[in-house]
C-alpha positions, 0 to 999 in steps of 0.5 A: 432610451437613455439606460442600459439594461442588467437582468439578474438571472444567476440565482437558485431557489430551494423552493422550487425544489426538483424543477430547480434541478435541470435549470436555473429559474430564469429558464422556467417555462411559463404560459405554454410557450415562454421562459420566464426569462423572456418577460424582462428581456421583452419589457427592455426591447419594448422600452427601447433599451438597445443595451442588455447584460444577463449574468447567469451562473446556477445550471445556466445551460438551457438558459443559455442556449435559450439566449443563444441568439439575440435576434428573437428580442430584437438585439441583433444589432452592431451597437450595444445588443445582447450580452450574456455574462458568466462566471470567468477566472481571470486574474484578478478574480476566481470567484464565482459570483457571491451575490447579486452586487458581487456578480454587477462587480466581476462584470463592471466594464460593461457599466464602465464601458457604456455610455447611457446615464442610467442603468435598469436592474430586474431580474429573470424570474419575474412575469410582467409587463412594463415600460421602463421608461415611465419610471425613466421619467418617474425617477428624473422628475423625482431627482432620486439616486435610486427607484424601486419598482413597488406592489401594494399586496393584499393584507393577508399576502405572505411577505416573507420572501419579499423586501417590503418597503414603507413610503412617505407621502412623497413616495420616499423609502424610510424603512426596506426589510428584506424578507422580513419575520413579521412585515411592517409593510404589505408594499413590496419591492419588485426587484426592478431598479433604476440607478445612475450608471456613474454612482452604481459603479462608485456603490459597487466598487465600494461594496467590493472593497468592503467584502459586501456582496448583496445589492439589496442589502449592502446597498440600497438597505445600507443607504436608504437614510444617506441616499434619495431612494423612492418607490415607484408604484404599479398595479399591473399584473406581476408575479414572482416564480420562487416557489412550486405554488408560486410557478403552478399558480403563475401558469394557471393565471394563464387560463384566465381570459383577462391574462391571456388578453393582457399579455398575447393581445395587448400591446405591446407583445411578448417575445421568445425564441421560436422553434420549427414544430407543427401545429398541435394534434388533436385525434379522434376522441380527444377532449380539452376544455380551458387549456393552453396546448402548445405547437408539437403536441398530440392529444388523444385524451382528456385535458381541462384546466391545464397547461401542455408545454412543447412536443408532449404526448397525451395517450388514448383515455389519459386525464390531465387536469389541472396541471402543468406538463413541461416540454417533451413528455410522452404520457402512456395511455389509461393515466390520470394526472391531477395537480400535478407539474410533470418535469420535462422529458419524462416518460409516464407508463401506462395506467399510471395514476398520480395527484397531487393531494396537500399542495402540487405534486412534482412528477418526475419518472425516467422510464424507457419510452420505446421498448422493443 
């Protein structure tokens, strides 16, 4: 493919409240065995993109030992590959990165030194699927200087934490709002771009002299009367991890037969990094219906309608319903969970009891696990 791929995946979110506390978005684990981060890097691989910078910043180390090899998604190469990038002082520079446009600037000699004509820009905590190179063509047959990846939402989505943009007949942007009070749109952007690497460098490089440091605003915004900027539309499957109800809703879809068949058996696949766990355990007296249970895991209660992530641990008469455990979490016997997300690594006594009543609740408990 003729581009170079940038995966934003620096950013933080309030919203995602404690579960932000331990990793950086792009590093949430979604569907039992994935991070969030692995959707955008199987879409590059999948489009023949052999290039990839990720430029991480917020909590970036399980993110990071997460991308510690490249093989996984097919990177491993002399050419191009895998890059990750983070925030260095050097001596131009002792910032750390002050926005999405500022982070692209600090790291311009990736862009400078590539040679593809056309950059691919998405970010890291996004759960979807695509072939950048229809919005390749898409965007040459447009003859546009930048092509943004749209979603018509239904008339009573919430908006506010979205850019929304208004289309012409020919599919050109004259109105983008970010994270608008009241949208004047139910088209929303999907934070994924396609641009000229040479007038990238020339925005960027502009953006910097200017003290601007956003790339939504300070560039597409700014120059959506001055530049040909059009909207590519999908109905695919798409999903947005900014919030807990965001991320709870995003791993539930999970359980439903069309999204598991969408994303595990269709082509093409979803990759990650593997590790050498064995096969779940489901002992005597076990009982799981509508689940998603990961390697490593042993059950010994009850568990319907929810997610087990890696190595976790479901004690004797325990129910979990409806909820979302994370990696590595040893659940003492007697207890009951219900709408709930437990944070990973956790340890939750016996007979405990927890649900989630007015929205889900966030589980964190750092009890010891073995007790002599």
């Amino acid at each position: 493919m003729r581009a170079i791929g940038i995966i934003l995946a620096g950013g933080n979110s309030r919203r995602m409240k404690e579960l932000s506390q331990k990793r950086a978005i792009s590093a949430m684990p979604v569907a039992g065995s994935y991070r969030s981060i692995d959707f955008a890097l199987s879409n590059m691989t999948n489009s023949h993109i052999q290039s990839v910078g990720v430029l991480t910043q917020y909590n970036a180390r399980s993110l990071n030992e997460h991308l510690s090899s490249s093989k996984w998604w097919d990177f491993g190469r002399k050419q191009g590959g895998l890059s990750v990038f983070t925030p260095a002082v050097t001596a131009d520079n002792n910032f750390w990165y002050r926005g999405t446009a500022d982070a692209i600037y600090q790291n311009l000699s990736f862009l400078r030194n590539s040679h593809e004509p056309y950059v691919v820009i998405t970010s890291g905590d996004c759960v979807y699927k695509m072939d950048y190179n229809k919005v390749l063509e898409y965007h040459i047959e447009k003859k546009a200087d930048v092509t943004i990846v749209c979603k018509d939402m239904p008339e009573d989505f919430n908006s506010d934490r979205y850019g929304t943009v208004v289309l012409d007949e020919d599919m050109r942007v004259r109105d983008f709002e970010e994270k608008p009070i009241v949208a004047q749109s139910n088209t929303i952007s999907c934070g994924i771009y396609v641009i000229r690497r040479r007038l990238l460098i020339e925005m960027i490089e502009r953006c910097s002299m200017e003290d601007r440091y956003d790339f939504v605003t300070d560039i597409l915004i700014r120059y959506k009367n001055q530049k040909r900027i059009y909207g590519y539309k999908i109905s695919e499957y798409w999903r947005n991890i900014a919030t807990v109800e965001d991320y709870y809703e995003t791993n539930m879809d999970f359980l439903k037969p069309e999204i598991r068949n969408y994303f595990f058996k269709q082509y093409p696949d979803i990759y990650s990094k593997v590790e050498d766990l064995p096969p779940a355990k489901y002992n005597v007296g076990s009982n799981v219906s509508n689940s998603l249970i990961s390697s490593g895991c042993i059950i010994n209660g009850t568990v319907e309608n929810s997610v087990v992530f890696k190595k976790s641990f479901i004690g004797n008469n325990c129910c979990i319903r409806n909820s979302i455990i994370l990696n590595d979490v040893y659940i003492g016997d007697n207890t009951h969970i219900e709408n709930c997300i437990v944070e990973s690594h956790d340890t939750i006594r016996a007979h405990s009891f927890y649900r989630g009543e007015n929205g889900v609740k966030i589980v964190i408990e750092q009890n010891e696990r073995y007790i002599i």
